[in-house]
Structure formats: C-alpha cells, structure tokens
N, C-alpha and C positions, 0 to 999 in steps of 0.2 A: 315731798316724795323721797324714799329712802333709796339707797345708794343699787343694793340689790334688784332695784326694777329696771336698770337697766339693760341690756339685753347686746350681748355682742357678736360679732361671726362667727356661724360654726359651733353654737349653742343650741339648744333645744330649746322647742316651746315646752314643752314640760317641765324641764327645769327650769325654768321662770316661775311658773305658776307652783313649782311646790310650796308654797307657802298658804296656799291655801284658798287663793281670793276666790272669789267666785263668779266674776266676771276679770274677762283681759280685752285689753287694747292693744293692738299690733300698730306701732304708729309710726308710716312712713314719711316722711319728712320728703317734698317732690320741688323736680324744676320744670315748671308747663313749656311745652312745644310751642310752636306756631301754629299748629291743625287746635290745640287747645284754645286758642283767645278768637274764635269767631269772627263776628263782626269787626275787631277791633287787628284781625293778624295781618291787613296790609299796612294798616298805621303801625304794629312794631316792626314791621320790617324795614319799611323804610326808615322808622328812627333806629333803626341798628345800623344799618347802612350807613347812615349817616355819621353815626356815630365812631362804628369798628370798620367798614368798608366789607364788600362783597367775601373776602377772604376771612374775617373777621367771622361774620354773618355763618359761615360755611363750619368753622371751627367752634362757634359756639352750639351750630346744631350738632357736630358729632360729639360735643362732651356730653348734652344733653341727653342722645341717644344712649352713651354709656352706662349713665346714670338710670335710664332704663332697664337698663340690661343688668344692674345690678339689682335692682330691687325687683325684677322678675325671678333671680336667681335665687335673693332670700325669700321669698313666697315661697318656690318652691321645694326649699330645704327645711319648710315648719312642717310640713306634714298634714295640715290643717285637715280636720273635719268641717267638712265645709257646710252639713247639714243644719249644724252651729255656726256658722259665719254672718256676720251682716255686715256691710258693707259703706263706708262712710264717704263722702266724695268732697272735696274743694272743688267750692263753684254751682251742686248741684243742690237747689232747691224745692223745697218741699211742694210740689205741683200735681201730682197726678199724672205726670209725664217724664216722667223722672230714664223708664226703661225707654222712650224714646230719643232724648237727648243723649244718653251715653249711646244707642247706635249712630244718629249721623257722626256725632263727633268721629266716633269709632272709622265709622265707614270715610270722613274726610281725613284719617290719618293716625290719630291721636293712639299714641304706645298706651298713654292712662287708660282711657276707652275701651280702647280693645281689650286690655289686660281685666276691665271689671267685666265685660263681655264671657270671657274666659273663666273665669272663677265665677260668676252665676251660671255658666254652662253646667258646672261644676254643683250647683245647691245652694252658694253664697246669696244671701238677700239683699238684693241695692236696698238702700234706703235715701231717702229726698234727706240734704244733711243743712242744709242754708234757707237762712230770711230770705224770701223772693226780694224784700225791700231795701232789702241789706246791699244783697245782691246789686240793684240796679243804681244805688248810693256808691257803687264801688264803679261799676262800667262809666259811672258819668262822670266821678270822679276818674279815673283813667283817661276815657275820650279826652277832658280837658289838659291834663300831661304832657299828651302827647301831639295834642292839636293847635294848643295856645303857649305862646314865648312864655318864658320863665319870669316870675315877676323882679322887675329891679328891684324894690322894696323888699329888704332884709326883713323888715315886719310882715309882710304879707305874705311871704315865703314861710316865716316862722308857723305863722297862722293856718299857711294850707296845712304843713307838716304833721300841725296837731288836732287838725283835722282828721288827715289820713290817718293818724295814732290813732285816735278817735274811736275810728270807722272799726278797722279792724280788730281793736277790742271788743265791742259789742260783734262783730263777727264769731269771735272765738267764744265769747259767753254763748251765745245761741248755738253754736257746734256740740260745743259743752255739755250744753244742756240737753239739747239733742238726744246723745249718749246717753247721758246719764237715765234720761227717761225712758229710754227704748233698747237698749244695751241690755239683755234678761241675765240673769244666774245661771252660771254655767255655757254661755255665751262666750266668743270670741268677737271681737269688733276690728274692723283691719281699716284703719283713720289714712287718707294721703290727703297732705296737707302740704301748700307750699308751704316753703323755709321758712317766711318773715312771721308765720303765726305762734303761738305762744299760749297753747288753752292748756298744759295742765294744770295751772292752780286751780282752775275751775271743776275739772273733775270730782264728782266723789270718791273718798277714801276709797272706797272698798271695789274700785275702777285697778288691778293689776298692769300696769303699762307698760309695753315690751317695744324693744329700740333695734330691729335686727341690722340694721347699719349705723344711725350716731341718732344724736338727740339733735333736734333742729337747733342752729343758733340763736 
C-alpha cells in the first residue's frame, strides 16, 4: 500500500482518489460502546469495574464518546455521494437481517448504529460484512475471557493467544473479501472496524484506501 493512500484531516475525498482508482475505501478504524457488545455488555462492565473502578468505567465511556464524535465529524467533511456508498460494519453478518440488527442496536444506544442509520437515511447501502460462524467463534471466544480465571499455565495462555490471532485473521480475510467482491467501480465503501484488525493486505490493488483520521494500529 503506497504512501499517498493515506488520507489525513482537513483533506478531500477527491484528492485521494486523483489517481485514478476506481473503487475507494473510507476506512474508519473504531472503539465499540457498551450499547455495542449485546448479550455480552454486563460481563464488560463489570470486568471494567473491576478492573479501572466506577470512575475509571465513567471516563473511559467519555473518551469513547469523543472518538465518536470525531469520526462523525469526518463523515461529514467527505462530502460523500451517498448514492454510491455502501456501507461495511464490524460485527455485522451476512443474514438477511442485517437492516434489523443495526436498528435495536441503534435504538439501545449505539453512536455506530445510529450513525449507519443516518447515512442510509441518506442512500448509503448497509451491506451484511462478517462469517455468521466467524462471528459466534469470536462471542464464545469472548464469553470465555471474561467469565473464566486466566490460565496459570504460560503455555495455555500462549495457546489461547494464538488462537485469538487466529480467529481474527480469518475475520479480516472474509471482510476482505467481502469488499473486494461487492465493492463496484466507481463506488465508495466506508469500512468501521475496530482497532486490533489489520485486512489491508488482503484487499485488491485496485481498492483506493482512504484514512480520514489515522490508520489502525
């Protein structure tokens, strides 16, 4: 990936894409809520709690809110044709119900949610972006995290770890690929992805990838 596809504040989506590609990627790099993790956001709460304490807990949801609030801001400083837009989600699987899951979320909280609510208001087309199998490989993996002691065993720790490596690689290939295969010419794609993922090597060349805040770590 050349130097140029990165994409910084206060830049145009058109100058990104002068170079020609014929498909781009808007790819926001996210940190999920507690209204985001479902079934699973009274088990982090209380291992936050546990962890940082009630004031801890309190100041990590206003950075998070922040962090919304800036990638609402670069949305709406691309200008986007949204007629061209489709719409990539973390978490959201290929089911046929796709436009129902991003309303309750929406409806129980979620800034992500609402925000892709908002932008297909607009013309943008959700698209289902995840393995359902993948998916429920990751929530069981999680539940156990957060519900079972940490192993004493340095080797069985090593072992989950490269597990979770694992997991999340074949996530981001299937994301990937996703794109790659349904991303048209002349299209825009706008990717929110947590942080820990890492699919551009997987993309096709001719995928322009635009960074309106940073490139995930």
């Amino acid at each position: 990936m050349s130097a140029d596809q990165r994409h910084l504040p206060g830049t145009t989506l058109q100058a990104a894409s002068a170079g020609g590609s014929p498909r781009t990627l808007i790819y926001l790099p996210i940190v999920h809520t507690q209204a985001d993790m479902g079934a699973l956001q009274e088990s982090v709460v209380q291992a936050t709690i546990a962890k940082m304490g009630r004031a801890g807990l309190a100041r990590k949801a206003s950075a998070i809110d922040r962090v919304w609030t800036e990638i609402e801001a670069a949305i709406t400083t691309l200008e986007l044709p949204f007629d061209r837009v489709r719409l990539y989600q973390d978490g959201l699987p290929i089911c046929g119900r796709e436009v129902e899951i991003v309303t309750e979320l929406a409806q129980a909280g979620s800034r992500n949610h609402q925000l892709l609510l908002r932008l297909m208001a607009q013309g943008a087309i959700l698209m289902g972006t995840e393995s359902g199998d993948l998916l429920v490989q990751e929530y069981q993996a999680a539940k156990q995290s957060l519900t079972v002691r940490p192993p004493r065993s340095a080797g069985v720790a090593a072992s989950r770890q490269a597990a979770g490596e694992n997991l999340l690689r074949r996530r981001d290939q299937f994301i990937a690929r996703r794109i790659n295969d349904t991303l048209k010419p002349g299209e825009t794609g706008i990717l929110f992805l947590g942080l820990l993922h890492a699919l551009e090597q997987y993309l096709q060349a001719d995928i322009n990838v635009v960074y309106p805040l940073h490139r995930p770590r």
